[in-house]
N, C-alpha and C positions, 0 to 999 in steps of 0.2 A: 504494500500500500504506500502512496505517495500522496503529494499535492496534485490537487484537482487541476487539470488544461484547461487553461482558455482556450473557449470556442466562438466561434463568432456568430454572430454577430461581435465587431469587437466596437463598444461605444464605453464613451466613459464620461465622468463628473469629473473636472478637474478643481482642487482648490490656489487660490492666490494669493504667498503671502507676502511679495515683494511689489515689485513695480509690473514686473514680464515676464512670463513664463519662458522657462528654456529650453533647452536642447536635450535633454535626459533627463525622464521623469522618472522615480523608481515607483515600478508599482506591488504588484501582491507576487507573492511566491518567485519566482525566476522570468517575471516580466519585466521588460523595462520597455518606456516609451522614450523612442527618439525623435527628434523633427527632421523635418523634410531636406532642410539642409547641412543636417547629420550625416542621413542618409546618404546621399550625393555624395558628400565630401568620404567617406569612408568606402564607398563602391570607388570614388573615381581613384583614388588611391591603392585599391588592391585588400586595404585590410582584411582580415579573415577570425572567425570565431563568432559571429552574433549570425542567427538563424532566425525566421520568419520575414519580417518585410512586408507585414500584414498593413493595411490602410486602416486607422484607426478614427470613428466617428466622436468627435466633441460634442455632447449634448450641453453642457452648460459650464461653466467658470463663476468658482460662488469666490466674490473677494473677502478673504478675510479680515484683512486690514483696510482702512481709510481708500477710500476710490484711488488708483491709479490718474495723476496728472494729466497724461495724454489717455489718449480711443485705447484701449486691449487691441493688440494683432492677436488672433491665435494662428499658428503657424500648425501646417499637416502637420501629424502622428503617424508615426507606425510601431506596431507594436512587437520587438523582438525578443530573441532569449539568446544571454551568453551561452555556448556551449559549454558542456561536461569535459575538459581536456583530462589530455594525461598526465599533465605534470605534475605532481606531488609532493606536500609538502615534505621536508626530512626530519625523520623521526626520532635523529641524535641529534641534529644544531638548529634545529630552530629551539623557540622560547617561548611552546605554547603548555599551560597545565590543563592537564586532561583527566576527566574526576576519577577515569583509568585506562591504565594503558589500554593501546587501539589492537585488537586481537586478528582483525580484517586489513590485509597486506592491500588488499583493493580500494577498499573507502577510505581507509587511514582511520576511520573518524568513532569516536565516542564522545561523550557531552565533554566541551570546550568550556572550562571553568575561568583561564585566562589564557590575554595572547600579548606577549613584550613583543611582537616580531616574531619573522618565518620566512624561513628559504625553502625552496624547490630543492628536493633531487635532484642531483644531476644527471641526467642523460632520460628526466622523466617528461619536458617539456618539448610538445611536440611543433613551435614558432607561433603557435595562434597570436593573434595584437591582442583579442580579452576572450576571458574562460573564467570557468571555474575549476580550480583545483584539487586534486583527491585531498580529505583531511582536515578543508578550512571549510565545512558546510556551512551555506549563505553570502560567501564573499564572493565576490569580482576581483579578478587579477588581470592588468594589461601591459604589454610591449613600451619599452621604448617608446618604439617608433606609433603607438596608439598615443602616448604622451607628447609627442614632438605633433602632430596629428590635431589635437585636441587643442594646442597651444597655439599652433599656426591660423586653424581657422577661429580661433575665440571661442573656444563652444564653450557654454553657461551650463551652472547647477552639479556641477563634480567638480568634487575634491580628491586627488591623487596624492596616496602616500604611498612612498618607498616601505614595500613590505617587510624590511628590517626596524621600522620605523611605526608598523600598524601598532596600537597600543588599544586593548577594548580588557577592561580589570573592572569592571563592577564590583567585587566582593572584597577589592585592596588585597589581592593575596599575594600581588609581586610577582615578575617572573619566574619563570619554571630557573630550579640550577641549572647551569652549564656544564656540559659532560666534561667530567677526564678521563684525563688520558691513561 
């Protein structure tokens, strides 16, 4: 058993809590919405790892905050999914706590109590620009070259961290130790 697919009909309710909606909406389970000029720019480029490319209907924009200055654009949506890649977090140097060790050589994964940071295997990453990776279930992981990408055409509403640098510790429990030698 898993999370329920979206099917389409794919329409949606967006909310607004700044001035303009952007370029990468995240929405439920392993959707994400991108705009029209996302799109474009990551097809003309070659990028590779985000599947569907579905046409996605806006029924309405509730503003949360004080009206927007200027008219709202809403710019197209489509609704994709990172891919499931191979690459895989490592199971000796990264710096995630895991409420126990992962017993599945394939998922990596058992509940994720904290994460200081986490490298890939090496020789597990098969070049995707964004995926998701065996081990870190719920996260997005991208390329370089998806960050040089994202930079050059300005795209709005992502934040990129260097995955040595991810930090999600709800419970203050500190990094995992680091192995010796």
């Amino acid at each position: 058993m898993g999370l329920l697919t979206w099917l389409p009909p794919y329409r949606v309710e967006l909310e607004l809590f700044g001035e303009e909606l952007g370029d990468l909406i995240d929405g439920t389970a392993y959707d994400l919405l991108i705009s029209e000029r996302f799109m474009a720019g990551f097809r003309a480029e070659g990028l590779t790892g985000l599947e569907g490319f579905h046409p996605v209907e806006v029924l309405r924009v509730r503003c949360m905050r004080k009206r927007p200055r200027k008219p709202l654009t809403v710019p197209r949506y489509y609704v994709v999914w990172p891919c499931f890649g191979r690459g895989a977090v490592d199971l000796v140097l990264n710096r995630v706590r895991f409420s126990k060790p992962p017993t599945c050589t394939e998922c990596r994964s058992t509940g994720i109590n904290a994460t200081h940071g986490f490298v890939l295997e090496p020789g597990t990453w098969a070049g995707e620009d964004i995926f998701r990776p065996r081990g870190m279930q719920g996260k997005v992981v991208v390329s370089e070259r998806f960050k040089d990408f994202v930079e050059r055409h300005g795209l709005t509403n992502m934040v990129l961290t260097p995955t040595e640098q991810f930090v999600r510790d709800p419970s203050n429990l500190g990094p995992a130790p680091l192995p010796t030698a």
